[in-house]
N, CA, C and O atoms as a GROMACS GRO file, in nm:
protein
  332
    1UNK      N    1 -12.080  -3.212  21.668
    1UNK     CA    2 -12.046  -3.070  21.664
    1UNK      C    3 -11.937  -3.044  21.558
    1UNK      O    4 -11.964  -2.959  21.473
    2UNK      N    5 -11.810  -3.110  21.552
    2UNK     CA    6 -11.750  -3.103  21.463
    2UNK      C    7 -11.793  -3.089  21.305
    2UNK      O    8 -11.761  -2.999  21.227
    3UNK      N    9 -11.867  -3.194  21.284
    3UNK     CA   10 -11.954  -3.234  21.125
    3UNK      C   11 -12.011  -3.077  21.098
    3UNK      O   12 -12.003  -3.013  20.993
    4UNK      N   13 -12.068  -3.038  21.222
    4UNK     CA   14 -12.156  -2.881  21.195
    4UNK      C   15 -12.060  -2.805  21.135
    4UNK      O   16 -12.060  -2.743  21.028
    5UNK      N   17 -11.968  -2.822  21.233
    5UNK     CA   18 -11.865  -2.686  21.168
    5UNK      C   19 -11.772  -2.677  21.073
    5UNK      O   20 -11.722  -2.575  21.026
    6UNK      N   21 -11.740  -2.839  21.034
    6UNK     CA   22 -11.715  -2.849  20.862
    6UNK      C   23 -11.775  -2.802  20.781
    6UNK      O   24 -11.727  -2.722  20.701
    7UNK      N   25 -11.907  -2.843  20.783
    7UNK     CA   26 -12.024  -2.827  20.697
    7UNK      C   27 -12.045  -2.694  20.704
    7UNK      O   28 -12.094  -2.653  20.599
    8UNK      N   29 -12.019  -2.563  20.830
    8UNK     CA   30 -11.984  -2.448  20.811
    8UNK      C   31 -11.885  -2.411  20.675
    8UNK      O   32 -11.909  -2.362  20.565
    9UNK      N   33 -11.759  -2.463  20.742
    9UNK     CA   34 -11.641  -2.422  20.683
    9UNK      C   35 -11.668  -2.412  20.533
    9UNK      O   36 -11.642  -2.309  20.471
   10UNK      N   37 -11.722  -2.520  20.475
   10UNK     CA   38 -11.727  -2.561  20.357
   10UNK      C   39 -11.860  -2.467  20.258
   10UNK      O   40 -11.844  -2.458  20.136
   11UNK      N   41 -11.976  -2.407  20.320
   11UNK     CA   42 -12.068  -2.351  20.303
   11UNK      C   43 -11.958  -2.196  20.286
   11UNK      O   44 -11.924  -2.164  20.172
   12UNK      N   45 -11.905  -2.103  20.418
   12UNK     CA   46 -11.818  -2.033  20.401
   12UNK      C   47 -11.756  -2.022  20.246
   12UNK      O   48 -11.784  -1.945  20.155
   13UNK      N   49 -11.664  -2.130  20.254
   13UNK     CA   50 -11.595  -2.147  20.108
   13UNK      C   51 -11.614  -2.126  19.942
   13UNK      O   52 -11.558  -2.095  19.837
   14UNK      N   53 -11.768  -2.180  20.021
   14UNK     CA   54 -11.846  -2.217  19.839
   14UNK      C   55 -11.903  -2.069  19.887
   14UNK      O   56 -11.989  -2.073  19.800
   15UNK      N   57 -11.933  -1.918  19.963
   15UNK     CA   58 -12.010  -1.828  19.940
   15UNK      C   59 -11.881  -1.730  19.918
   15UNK      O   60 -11.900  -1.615  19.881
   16UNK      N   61 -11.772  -1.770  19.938
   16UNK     CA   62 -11.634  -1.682  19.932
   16UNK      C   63 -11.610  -1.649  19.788
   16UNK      O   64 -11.584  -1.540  19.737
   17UNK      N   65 -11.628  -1.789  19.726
   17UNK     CA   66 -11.571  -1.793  19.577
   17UNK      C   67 -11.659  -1.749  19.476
   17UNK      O   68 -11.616  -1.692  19.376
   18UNK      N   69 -11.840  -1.782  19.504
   18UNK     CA   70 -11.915  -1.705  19.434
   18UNK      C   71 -11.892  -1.582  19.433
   18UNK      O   72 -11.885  -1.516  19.329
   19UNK      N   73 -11.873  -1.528  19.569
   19UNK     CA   74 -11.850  -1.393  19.554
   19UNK      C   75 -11.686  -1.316  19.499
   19UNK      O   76 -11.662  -1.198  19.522
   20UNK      N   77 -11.612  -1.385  19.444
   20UNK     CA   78 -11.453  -1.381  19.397
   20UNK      C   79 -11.556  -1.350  19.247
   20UNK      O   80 -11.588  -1.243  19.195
   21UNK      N   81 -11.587  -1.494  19.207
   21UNK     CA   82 -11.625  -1.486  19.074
   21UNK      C   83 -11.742  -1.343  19.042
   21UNK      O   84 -11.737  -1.278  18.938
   22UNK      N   85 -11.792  -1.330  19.098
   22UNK     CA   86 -11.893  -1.230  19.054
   22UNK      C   87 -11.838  -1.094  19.077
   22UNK      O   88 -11.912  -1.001  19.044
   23UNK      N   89 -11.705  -1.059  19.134
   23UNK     CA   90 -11.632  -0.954  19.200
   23UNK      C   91 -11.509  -0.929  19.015
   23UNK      O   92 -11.467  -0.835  18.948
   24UNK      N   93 -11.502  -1.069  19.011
   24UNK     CA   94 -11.427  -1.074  18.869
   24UNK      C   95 -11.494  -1.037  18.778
   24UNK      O   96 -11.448  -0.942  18.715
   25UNK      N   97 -11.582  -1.073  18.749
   25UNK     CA   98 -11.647  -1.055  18.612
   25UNK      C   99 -11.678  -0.906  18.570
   25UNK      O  100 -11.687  -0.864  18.454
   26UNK      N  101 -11.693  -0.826  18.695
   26UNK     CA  102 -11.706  -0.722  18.666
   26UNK      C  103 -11.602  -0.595  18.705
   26UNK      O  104 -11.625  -0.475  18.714
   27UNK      N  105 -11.490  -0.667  18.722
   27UNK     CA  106 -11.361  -0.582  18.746
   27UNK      C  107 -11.265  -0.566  18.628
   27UNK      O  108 -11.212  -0.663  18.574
   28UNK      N  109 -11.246  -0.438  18.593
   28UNK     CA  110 -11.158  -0.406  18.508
   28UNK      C  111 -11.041  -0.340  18.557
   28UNK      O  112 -11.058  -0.266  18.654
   29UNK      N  113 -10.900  -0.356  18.499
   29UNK     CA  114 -10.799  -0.350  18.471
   29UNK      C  115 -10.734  -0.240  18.404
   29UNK      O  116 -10.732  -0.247  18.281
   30UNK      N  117 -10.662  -0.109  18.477
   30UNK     CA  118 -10.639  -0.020  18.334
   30UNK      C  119 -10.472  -0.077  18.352
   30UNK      O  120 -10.392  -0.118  18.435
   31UNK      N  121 -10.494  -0.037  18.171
   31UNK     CA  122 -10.327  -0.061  18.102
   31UNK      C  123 -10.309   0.082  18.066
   31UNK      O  124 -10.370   0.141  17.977
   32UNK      N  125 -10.195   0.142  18.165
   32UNK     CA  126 -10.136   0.271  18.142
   32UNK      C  127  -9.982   0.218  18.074
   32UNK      O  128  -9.918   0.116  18.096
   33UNK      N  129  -9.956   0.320  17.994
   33UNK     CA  130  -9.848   0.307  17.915
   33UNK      C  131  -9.778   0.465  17.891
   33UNK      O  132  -9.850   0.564  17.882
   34UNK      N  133  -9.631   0.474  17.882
   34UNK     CA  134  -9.551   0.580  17.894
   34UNK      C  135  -9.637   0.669  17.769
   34UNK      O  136  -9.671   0.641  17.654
   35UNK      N  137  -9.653   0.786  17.855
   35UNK     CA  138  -9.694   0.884  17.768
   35UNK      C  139  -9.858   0.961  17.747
   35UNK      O  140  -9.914   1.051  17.684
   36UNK      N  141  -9.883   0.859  17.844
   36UNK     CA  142 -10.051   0.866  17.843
   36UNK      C  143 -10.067   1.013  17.951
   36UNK      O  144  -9.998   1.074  18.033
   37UNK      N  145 -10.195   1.018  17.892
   37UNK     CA  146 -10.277   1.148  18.042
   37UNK      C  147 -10.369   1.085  18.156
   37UNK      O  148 -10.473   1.019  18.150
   38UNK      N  149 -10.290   1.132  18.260
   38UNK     CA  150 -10.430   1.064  18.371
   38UNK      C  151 -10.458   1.125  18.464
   38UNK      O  152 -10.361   1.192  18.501
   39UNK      N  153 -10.558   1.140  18.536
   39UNK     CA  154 -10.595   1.250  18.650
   39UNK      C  155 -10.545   1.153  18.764
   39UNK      O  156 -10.520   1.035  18.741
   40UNK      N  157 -10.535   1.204  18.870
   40UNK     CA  158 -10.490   1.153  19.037
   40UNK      C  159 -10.603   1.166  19.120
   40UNK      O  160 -10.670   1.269  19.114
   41UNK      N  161 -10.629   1.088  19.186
   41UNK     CA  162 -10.757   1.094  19.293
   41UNK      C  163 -10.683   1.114  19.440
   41UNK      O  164 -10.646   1.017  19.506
   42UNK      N  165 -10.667   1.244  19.483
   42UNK     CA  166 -10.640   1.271  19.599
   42UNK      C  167 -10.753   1.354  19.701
   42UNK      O  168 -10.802   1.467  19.712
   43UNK      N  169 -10.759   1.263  19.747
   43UNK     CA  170 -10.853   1.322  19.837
   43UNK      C  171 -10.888   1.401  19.982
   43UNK      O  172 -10.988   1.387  20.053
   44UNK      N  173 -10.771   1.488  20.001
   44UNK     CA  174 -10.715   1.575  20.132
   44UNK      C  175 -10.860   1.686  20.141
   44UNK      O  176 -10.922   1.743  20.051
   45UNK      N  177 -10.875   1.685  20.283
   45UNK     CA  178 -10.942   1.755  20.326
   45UNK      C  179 -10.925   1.913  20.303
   45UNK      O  180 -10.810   1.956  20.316
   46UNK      N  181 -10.974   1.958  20.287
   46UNK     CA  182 -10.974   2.141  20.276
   46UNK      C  183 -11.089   2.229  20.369
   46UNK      O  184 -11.201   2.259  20.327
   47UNK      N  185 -11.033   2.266  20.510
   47UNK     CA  186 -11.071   2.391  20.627
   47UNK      C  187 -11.202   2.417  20.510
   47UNK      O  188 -11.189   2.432  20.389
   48UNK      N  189 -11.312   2.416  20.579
   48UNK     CA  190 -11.413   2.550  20.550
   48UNK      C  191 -11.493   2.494  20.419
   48UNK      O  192 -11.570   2.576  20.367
   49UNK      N  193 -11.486   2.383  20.367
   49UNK     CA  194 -11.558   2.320  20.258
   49UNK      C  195 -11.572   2.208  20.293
   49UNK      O  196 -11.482   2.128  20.319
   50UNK      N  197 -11.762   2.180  20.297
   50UNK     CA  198 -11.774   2.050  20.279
   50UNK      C  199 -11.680   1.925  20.164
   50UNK      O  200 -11.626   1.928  20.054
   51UNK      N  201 -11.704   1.827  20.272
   51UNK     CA  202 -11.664   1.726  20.188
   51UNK      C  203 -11.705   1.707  20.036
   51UNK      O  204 -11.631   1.683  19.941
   52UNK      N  205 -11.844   1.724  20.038
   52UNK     CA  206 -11.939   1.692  19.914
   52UNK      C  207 -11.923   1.769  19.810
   52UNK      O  208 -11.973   1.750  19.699
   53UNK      N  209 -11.818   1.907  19.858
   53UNK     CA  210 -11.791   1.999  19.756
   53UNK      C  211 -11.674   2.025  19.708
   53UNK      O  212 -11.653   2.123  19.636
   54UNK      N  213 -11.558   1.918  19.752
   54UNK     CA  214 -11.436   1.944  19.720
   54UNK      C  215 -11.422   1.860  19.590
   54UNK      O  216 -11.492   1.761  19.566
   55UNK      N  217 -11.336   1.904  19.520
   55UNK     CA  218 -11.285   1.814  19.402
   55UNK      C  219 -11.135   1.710  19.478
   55UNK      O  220 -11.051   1.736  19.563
   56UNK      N  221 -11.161   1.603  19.402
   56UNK     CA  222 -11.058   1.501  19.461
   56UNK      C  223 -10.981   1.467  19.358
   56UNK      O  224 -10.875   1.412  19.386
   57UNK      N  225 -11.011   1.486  19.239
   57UNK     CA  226 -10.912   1.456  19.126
   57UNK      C  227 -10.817   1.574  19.054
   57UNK      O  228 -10.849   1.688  19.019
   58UNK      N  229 -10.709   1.515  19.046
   58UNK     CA  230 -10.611   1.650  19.016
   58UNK      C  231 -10.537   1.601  18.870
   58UNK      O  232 -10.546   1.484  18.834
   59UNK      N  233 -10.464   1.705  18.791
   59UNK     CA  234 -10.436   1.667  18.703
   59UNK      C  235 -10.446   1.756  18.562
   59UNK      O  236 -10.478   1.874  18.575
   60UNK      N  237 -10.424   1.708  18.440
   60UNK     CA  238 -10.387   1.577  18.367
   60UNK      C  239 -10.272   1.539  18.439
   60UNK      O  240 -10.252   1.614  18.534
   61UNK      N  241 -10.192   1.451  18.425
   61UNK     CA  242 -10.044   1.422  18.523
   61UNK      C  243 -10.006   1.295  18.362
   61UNK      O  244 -10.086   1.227  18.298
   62UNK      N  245  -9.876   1.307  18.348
   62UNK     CA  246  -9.810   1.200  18.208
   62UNK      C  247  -9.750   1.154  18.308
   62UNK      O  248  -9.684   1.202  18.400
   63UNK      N  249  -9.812   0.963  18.250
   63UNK     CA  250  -9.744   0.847  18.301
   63UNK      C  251  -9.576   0.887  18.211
   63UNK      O  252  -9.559   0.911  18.092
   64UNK      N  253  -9.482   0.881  18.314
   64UNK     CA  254  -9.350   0.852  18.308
   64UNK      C  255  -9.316   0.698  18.275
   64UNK      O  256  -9.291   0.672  18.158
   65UNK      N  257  -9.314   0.605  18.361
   65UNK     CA  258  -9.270   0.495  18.357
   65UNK      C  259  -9.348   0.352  18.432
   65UNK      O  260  -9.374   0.342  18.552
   66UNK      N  261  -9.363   0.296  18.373
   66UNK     CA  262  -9.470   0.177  18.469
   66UNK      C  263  -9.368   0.106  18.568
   66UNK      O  264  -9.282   0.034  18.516
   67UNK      N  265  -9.371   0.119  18.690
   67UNK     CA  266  -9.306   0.045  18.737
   67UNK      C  267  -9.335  -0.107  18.781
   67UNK      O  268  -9.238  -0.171  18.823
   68UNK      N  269  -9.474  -0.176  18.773
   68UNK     CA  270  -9.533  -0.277  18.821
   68UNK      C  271  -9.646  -0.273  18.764
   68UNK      O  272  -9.679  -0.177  18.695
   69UNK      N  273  -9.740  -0.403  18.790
   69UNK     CA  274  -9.878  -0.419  18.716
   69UNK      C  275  -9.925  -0.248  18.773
   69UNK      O  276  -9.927  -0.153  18.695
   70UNK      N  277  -9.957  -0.237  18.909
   70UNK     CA  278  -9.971  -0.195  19.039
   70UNK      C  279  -9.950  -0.003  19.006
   70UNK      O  280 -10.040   0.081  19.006
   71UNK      N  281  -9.817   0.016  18.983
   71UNK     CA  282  -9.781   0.143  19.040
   71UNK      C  283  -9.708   0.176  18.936
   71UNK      O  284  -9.643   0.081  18.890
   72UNK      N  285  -9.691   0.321  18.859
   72UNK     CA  286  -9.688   0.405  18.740
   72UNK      C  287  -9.624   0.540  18.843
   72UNK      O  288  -9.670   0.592  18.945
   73UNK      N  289  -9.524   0.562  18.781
   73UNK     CA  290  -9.439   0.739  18.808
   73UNK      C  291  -9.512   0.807  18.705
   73UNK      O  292  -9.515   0.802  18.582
   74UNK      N  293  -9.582   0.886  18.812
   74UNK     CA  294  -9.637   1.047  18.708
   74UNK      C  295  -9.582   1.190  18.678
   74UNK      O  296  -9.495   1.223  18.759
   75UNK      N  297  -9.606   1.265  18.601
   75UNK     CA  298  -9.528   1.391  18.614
   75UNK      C  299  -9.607   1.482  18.588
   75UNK      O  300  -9.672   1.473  18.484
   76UNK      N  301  -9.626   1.600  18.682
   76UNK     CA  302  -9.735   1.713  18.651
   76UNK      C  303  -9.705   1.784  18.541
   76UNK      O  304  -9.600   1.845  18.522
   77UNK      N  305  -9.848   1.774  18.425
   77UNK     CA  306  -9.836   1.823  18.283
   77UNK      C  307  -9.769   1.959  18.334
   77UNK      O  308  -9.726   1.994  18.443
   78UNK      N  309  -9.780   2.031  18.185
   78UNK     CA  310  -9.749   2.170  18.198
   78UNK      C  311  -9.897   2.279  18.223
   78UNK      O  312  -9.904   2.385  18.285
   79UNK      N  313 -10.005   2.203  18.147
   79UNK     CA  314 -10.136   2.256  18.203
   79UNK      C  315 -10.156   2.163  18.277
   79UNK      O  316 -10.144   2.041  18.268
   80UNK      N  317 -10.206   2.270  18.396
   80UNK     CA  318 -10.285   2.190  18.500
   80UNK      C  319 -10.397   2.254  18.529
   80UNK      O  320 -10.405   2.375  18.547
   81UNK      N  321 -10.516   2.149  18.536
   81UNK     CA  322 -10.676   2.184  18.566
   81UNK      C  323 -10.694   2.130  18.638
   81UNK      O  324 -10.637   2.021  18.644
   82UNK      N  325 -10.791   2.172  18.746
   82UNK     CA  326 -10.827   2.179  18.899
   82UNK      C  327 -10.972   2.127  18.839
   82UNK      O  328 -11.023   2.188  18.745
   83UNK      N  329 -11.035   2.016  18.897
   83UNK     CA  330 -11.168   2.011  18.886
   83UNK      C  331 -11.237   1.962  18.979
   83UNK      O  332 -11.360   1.958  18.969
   0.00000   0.00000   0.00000
């Protein structure tokens, strides 16, 4: 019984990492840098409108400062478009 459930463990392992690698290959990375334009994906519910009809991205918004690979301070442009 034991041998089985190595031979699990190890099957597990080798279907974990195929799926890492194939999760990589097709994952990209954005490089925001001070000064750029970027929209925000917020996605709050709004009374009386389907889901399927709300807009979730807000914006343009200027990257301020990168603080981490991860997380960027934004600042609401002076135009702002609703879409």
């Amino acid at each position: 019984m034991e041998e089985m459930h190595q031979l699990a463990r190890e099957r597990i392992g080798m279907a974990s990492e195929k799926m890492k690698t194939r999760y990589d290959a097709r994952a990209n990375g954005h490089d925001f840098h001070e000064g750029d334009k970027v929209w925000l994906w917020n996605p709050k519910r709004r009374k009386g409108l389907s889901p399927k009809l709300q807009t979730n991205w807000e914006g343009p918004y200027t990257v301020l400062k990168r603080l981490n690979d991860v997380v960027v301070r934004i600042q609401k442009s002076n135009t702002q478009n609703r879409r």
